[in-house]
PDB file of N, CA, C and O in Angstrom:
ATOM      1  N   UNK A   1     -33.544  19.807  24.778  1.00  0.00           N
ATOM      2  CA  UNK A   1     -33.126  18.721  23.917  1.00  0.00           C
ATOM      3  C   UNK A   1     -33.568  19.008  22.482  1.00  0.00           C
ATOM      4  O   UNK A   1     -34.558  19.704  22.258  1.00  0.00           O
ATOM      5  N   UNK A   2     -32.909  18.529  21.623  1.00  0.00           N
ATOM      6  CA  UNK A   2     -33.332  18.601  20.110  1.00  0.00           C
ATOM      7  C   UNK A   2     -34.610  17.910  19.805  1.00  0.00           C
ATOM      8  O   UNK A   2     -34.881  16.923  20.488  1.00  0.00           O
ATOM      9  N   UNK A   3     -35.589  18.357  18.702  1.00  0.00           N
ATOM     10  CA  UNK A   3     -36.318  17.865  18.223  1.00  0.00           C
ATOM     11  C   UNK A   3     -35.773  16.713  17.581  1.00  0.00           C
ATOM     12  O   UNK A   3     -35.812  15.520  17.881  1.00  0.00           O
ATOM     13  N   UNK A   4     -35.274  17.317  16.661  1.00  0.00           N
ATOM     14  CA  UNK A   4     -34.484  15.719  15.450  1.00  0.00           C
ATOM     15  C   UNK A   4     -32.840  16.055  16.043  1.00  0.00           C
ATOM     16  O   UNK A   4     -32.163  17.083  16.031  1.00  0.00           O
ATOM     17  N   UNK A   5     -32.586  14.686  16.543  1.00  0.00           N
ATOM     18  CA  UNK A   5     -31.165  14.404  17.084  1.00  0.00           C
ATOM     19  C   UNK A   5     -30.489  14.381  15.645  1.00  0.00           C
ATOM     20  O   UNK A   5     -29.294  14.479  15.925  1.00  0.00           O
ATOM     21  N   UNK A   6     -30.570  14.320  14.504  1.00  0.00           N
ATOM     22  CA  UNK A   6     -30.069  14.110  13.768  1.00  0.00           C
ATOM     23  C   UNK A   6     -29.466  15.779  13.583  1.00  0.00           C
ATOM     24  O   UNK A   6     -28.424  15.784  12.926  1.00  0.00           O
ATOM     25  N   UNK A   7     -29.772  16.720  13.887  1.00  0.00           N
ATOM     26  CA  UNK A   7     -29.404  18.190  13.852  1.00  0.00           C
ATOM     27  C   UNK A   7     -28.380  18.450  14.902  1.00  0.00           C
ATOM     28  O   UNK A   7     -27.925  19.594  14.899  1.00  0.00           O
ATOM     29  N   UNK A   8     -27.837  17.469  15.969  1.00  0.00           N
ATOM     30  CA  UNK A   8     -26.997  17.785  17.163  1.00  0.00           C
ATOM     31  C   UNK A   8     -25.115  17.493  16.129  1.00  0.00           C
ATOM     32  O   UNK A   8     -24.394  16.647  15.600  1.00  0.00           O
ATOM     33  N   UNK A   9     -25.244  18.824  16.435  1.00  0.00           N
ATOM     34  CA  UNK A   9     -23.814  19.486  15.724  1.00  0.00           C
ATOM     35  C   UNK A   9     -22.899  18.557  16.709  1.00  0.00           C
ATOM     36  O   UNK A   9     -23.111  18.976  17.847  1.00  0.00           O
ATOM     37  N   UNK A  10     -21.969  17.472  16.753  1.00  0.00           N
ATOM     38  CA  UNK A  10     -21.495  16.370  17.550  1.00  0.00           C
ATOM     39  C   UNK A  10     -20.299  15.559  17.031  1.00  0.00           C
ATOM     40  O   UNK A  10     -19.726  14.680  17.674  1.00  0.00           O
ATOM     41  N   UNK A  11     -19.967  16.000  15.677  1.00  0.00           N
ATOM     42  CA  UNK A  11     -18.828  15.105  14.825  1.00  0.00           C
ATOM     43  C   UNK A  11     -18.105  16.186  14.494  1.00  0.00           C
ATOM     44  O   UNK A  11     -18.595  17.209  14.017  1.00  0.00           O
ATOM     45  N   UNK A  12     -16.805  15.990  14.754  1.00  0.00           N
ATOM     46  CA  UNK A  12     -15.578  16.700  15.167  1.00  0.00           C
ATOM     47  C   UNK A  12     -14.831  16.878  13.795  1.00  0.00           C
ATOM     48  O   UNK A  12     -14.131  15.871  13.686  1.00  0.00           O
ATOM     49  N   UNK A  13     -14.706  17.435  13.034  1.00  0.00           N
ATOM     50  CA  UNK A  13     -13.532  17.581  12.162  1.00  0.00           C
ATOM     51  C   UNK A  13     -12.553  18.615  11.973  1.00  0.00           C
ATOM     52  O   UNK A  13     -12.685  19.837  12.039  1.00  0.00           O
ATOM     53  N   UNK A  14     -11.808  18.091  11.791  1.00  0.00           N
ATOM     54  CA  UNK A  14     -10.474  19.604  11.833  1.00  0.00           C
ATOM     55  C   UNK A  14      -9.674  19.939  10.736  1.00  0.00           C
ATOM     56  O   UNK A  14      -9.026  19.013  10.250  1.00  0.00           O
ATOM     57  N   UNK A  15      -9.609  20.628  10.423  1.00  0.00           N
ATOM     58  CA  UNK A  15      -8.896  21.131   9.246  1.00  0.00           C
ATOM     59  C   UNK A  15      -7.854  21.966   9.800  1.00  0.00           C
ATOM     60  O   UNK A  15      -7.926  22.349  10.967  1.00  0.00           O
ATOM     61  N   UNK A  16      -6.769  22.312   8.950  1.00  0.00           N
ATOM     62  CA  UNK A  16      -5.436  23.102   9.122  1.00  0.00           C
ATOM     63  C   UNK A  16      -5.115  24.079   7.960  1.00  0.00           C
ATOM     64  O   UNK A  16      -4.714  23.869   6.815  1.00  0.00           O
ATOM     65  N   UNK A  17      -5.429  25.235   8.644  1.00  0.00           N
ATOM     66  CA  UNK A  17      -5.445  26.508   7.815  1.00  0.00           C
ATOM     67  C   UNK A  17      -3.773  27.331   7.676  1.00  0.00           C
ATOM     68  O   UNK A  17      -2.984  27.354   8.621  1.00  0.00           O
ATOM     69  N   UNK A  18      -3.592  27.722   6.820  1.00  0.00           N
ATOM     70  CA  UNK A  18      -2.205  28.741   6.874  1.00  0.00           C
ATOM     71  C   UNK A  18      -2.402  29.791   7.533  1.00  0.00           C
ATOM     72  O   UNK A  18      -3.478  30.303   7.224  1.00  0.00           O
ATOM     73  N   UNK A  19      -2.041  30.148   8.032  1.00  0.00           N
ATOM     74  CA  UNK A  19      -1.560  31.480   8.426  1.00  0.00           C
ATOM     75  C   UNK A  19      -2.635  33.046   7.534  1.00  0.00           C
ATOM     76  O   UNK A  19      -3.730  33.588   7.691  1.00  0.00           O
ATOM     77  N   UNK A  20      -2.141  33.100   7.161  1.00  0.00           N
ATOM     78  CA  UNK A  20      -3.255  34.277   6.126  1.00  0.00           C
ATOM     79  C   UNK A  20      -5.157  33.597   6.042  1.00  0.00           C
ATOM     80  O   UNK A  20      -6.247  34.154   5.912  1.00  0.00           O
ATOM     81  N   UNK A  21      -4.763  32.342   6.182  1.00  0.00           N
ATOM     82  CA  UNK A  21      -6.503  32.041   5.335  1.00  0.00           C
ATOM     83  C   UNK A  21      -7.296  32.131   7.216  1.00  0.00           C
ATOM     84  O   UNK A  21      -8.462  32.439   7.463  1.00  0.00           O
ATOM     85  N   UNK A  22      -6.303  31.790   8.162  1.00  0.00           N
ATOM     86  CA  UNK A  22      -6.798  31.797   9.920  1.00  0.00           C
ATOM     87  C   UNK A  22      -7.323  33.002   9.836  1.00  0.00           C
ATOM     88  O   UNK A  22      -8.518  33.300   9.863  1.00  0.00           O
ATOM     89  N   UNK A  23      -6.066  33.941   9.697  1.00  0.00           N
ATOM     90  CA  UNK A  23      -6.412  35.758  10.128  1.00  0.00           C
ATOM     91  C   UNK A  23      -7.608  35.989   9.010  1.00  0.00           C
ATOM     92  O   UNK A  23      -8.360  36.843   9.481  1.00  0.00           O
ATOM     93  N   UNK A  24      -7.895  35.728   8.216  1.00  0.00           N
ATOM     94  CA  UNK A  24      -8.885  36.129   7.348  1.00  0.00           C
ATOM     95  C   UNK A  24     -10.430  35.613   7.924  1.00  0.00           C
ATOM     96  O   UNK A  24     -11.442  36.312   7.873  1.00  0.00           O
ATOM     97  N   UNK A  25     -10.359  34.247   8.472  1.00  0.00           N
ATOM     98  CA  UNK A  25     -11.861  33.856   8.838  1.00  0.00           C
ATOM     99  C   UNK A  25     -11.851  34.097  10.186  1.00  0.00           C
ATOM    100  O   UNK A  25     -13.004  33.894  10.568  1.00  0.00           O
ATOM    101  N   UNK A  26     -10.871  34.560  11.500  1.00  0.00           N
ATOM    102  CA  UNK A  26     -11.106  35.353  12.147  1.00  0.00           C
ATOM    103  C   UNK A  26     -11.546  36.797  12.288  1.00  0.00           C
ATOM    104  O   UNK A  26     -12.338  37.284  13.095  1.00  0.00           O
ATOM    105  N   UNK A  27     -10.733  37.465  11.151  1.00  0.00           N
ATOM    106  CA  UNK A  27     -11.579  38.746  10.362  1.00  0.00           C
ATOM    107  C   UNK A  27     -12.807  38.700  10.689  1.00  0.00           C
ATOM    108  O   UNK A  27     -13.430  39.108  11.669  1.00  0.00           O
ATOM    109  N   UNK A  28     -13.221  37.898   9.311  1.00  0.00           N
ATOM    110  CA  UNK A  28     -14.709  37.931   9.037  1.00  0.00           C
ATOM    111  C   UNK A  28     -15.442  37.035  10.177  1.00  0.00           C
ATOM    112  O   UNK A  28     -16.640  36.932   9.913  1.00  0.00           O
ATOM    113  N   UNK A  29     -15.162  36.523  11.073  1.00  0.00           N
ATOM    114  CA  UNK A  29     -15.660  35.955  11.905  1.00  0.00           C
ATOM    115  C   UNK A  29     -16.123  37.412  13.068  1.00  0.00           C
ATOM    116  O   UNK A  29     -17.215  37.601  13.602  1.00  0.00           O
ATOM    117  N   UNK A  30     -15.143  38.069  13.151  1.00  0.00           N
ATOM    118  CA  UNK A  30     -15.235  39.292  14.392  1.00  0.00           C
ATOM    119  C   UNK A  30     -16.223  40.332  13.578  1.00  0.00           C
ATOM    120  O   UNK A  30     -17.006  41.200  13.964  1.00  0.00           O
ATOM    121  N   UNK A  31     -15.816  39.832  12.222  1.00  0.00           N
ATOM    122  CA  UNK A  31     -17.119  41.484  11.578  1.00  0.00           C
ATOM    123  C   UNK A  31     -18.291  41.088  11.348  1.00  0.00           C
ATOM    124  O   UNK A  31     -19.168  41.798  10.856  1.00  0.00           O
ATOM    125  N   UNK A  32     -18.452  39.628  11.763  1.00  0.00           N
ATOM    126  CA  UNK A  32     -19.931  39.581  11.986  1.00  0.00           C
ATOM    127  C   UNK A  32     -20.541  38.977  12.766  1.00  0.00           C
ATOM    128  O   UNK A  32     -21.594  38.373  12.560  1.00  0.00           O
ATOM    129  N   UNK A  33     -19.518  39.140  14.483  1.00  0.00           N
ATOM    130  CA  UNK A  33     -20.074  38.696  15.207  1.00  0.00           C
ATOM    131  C   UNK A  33     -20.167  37.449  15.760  1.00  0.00           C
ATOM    132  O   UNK A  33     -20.721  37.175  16.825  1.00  0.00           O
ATOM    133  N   UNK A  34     -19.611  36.698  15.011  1.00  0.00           N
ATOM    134  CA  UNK A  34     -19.564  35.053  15.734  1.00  0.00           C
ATOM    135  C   UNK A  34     -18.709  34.772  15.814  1.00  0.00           C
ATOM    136  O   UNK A  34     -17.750  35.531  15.672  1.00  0.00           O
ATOM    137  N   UNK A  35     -18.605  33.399  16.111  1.00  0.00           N
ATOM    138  CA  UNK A  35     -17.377  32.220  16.605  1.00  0.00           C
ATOM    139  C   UNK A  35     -16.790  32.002  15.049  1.00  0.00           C
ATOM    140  O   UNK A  35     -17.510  32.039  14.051  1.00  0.00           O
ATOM    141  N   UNK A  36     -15.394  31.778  15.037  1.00  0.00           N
ATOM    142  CA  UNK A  36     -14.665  31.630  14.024  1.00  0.00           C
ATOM    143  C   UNK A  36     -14.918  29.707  13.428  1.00  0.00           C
ATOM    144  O   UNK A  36     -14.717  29.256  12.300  1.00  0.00           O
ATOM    145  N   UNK A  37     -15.404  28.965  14.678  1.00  0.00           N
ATOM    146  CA  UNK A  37     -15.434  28.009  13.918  1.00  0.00           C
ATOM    147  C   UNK A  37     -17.404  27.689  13.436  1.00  0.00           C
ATOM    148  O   UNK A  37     -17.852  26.906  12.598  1.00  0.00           O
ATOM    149  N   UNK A  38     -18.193  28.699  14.412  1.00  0.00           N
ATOM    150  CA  UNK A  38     -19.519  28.671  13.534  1.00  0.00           C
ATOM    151  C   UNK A  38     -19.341  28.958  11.997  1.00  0.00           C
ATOM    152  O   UNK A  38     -19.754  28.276  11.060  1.00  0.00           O
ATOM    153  N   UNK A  39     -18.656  30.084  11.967  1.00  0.00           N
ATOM    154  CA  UNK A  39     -18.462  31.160  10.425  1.00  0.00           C
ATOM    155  C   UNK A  39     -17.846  29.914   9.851  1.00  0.00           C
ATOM    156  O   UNK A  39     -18.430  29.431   8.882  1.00  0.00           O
ATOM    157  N   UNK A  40     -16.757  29.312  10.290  1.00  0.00           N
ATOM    158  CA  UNK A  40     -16.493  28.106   9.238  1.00  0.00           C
ATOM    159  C   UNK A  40     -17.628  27.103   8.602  1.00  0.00           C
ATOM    160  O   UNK A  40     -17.914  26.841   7.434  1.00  0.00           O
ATOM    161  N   UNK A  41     -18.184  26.627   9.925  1.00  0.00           N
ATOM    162  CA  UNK A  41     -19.007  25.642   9.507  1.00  0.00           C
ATOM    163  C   UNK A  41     -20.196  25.797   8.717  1.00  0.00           C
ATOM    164  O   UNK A  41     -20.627  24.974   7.910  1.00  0.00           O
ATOM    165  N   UNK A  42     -20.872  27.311   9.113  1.00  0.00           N
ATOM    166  CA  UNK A  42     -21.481  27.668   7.837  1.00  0.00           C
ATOM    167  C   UNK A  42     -21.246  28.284   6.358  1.00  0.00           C
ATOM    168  O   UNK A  42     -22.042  28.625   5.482  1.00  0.00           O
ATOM    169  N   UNK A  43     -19.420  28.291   6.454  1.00  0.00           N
ATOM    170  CA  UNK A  43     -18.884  28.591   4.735  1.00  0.00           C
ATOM    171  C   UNK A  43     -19.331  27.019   4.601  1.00  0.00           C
ATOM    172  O   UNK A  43     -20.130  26.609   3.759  1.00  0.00           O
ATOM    173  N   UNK A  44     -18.805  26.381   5.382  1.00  0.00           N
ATOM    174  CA  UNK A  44     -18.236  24.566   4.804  1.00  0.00           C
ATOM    175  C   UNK A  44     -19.565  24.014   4.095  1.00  0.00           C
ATOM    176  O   UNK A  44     -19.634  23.341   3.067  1.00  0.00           O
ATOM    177  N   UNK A  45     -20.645  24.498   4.953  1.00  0.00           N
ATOM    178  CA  UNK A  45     -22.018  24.095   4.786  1.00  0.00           C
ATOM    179  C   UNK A  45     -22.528  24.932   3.180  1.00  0.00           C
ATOM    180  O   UNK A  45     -22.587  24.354   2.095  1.00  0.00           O
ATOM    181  N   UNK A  46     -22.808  26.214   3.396  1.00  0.00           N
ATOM    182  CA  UNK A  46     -22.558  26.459   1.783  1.00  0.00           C
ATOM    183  C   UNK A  46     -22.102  26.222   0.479  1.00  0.00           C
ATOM    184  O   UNK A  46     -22.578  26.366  -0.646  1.00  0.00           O
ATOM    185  N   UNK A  47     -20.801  25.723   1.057  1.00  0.00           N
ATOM    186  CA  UNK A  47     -19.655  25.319  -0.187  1.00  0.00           C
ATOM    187  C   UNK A  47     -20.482  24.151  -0.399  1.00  0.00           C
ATOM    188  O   UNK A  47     -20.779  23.992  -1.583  1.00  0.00           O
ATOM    189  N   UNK A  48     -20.941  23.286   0.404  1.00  0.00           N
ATOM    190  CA  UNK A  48     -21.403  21.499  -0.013  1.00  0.00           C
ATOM    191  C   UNK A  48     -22.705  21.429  -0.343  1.00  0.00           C
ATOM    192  O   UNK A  48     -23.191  20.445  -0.901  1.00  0.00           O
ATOM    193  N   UNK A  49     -23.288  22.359  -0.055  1.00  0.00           N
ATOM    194  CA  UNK A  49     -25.002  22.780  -0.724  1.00  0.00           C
ATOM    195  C   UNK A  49     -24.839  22.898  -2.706  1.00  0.00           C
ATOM    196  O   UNK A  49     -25.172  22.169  -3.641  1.00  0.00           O
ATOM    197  N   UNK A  50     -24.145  24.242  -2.569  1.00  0.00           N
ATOM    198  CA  UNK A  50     -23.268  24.608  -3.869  1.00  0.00           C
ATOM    199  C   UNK A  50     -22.656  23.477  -4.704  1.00  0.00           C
ATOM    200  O   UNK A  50     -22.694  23.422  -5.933  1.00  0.00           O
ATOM    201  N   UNK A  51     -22.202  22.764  -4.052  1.00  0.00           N
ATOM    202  CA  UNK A  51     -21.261  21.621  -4.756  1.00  0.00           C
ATOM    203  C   UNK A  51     -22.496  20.620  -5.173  1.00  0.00           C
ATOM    204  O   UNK A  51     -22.661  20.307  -6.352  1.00  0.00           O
ATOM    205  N   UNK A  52     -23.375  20.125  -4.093  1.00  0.00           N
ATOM    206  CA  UNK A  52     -24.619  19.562  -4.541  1.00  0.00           C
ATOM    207  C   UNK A  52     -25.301  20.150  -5.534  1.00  0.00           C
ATOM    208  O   UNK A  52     -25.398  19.261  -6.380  1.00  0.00           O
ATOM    209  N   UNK A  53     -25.627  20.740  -5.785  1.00  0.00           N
ATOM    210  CA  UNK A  53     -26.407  21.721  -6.308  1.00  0.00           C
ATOM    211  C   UNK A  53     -26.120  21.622  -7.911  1.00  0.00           C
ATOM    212  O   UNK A  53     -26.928  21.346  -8.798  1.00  0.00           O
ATOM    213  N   UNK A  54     -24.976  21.874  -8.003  1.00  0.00           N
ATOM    214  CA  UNK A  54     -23.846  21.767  -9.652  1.00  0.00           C
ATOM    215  C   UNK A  54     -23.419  20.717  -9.869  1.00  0.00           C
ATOM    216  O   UNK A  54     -22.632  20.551 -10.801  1.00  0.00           O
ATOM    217  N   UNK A  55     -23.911  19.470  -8.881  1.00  0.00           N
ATOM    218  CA  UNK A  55     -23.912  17.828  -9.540  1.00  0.00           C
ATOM    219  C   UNK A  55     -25.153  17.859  -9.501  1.00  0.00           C
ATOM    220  O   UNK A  55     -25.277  16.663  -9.238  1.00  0.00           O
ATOM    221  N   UNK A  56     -26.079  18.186  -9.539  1.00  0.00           N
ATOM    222  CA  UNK A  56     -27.507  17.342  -9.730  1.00  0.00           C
ATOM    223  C   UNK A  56     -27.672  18.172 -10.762  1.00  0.00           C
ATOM    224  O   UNK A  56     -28.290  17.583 -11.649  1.00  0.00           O
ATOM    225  N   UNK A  57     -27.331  19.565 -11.132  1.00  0.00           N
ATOM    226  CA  UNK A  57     -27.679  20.249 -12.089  1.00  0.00           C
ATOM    227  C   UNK A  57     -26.953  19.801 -13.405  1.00  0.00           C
ATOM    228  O   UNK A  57     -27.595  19.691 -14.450  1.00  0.00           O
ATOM    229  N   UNK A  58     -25.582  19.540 -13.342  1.00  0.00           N
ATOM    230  CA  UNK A  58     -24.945  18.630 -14.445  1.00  0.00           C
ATOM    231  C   UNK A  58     -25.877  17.073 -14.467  1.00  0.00           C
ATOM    232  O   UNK A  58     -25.988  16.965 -15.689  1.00  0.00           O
ATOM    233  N   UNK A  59     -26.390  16.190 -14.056  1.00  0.00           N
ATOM    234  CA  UNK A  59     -26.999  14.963 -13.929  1.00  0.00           C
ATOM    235  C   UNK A  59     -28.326  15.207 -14.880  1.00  0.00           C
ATOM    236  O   UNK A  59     -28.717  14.299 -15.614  1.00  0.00           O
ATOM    237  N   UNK A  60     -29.002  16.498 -14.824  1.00  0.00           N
ATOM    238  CA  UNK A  60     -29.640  16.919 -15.142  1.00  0.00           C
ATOM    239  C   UNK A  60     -29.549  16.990 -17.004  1.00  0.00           C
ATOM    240  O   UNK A  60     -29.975  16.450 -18.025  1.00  0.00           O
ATOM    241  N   UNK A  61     -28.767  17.952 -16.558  1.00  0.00           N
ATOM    242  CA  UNK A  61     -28.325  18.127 -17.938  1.00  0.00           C
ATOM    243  C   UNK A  61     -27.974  17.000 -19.008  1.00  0.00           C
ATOM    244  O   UNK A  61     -28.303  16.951 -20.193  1.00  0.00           O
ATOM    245  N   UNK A  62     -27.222  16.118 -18.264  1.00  0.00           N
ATOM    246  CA  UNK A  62     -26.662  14.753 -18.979  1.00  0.00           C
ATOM    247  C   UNK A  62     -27.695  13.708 -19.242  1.00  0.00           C
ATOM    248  O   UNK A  62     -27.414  12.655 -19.814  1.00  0.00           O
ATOM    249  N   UNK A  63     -28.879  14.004 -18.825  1.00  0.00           N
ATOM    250  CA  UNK A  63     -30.254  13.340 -18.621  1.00  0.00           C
ATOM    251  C   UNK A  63     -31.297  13.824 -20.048  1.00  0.00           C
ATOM    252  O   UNK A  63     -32.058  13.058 -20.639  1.00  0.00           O
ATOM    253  N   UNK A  64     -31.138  14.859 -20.275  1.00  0.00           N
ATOM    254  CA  UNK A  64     -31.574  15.530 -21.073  1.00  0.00           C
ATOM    255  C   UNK A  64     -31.318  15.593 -22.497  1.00  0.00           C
ATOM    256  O   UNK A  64     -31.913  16.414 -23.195  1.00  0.00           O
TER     257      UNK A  64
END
């Protein structure tokens, strides 16, 4: 069982990829070994770190 339930990967979302952008994160999904929708979920997870990251850093700035 999980330590913090709050970490149980459990909410479903789906997105709809074209054709070229599928074969591409299956690509890179097979060249490094994992599941095509882990490799997603940790771009998705990056991208929203990143995105956080460049609003608090603009907030920052506008603070200043």
């Amino acid at each position: 069982m999980y330590h913090d339930p709050k970490h149980l990967r459990d909410h479903i979302t789906k997105v709809r990829l074209d054709e070229d952008t599928d074969e591409l994160l299956q690509s890179l999904a097979k060249f490094h070994r994992t599941q095509k929708a882990v490799l997603a979920r940790e771009l998705l997870e990056a991208s929203l770190r990143d995105m956080l990251s460049r609003l608090e850093d603009t907030e920052v700035e506008q603070t200043a």
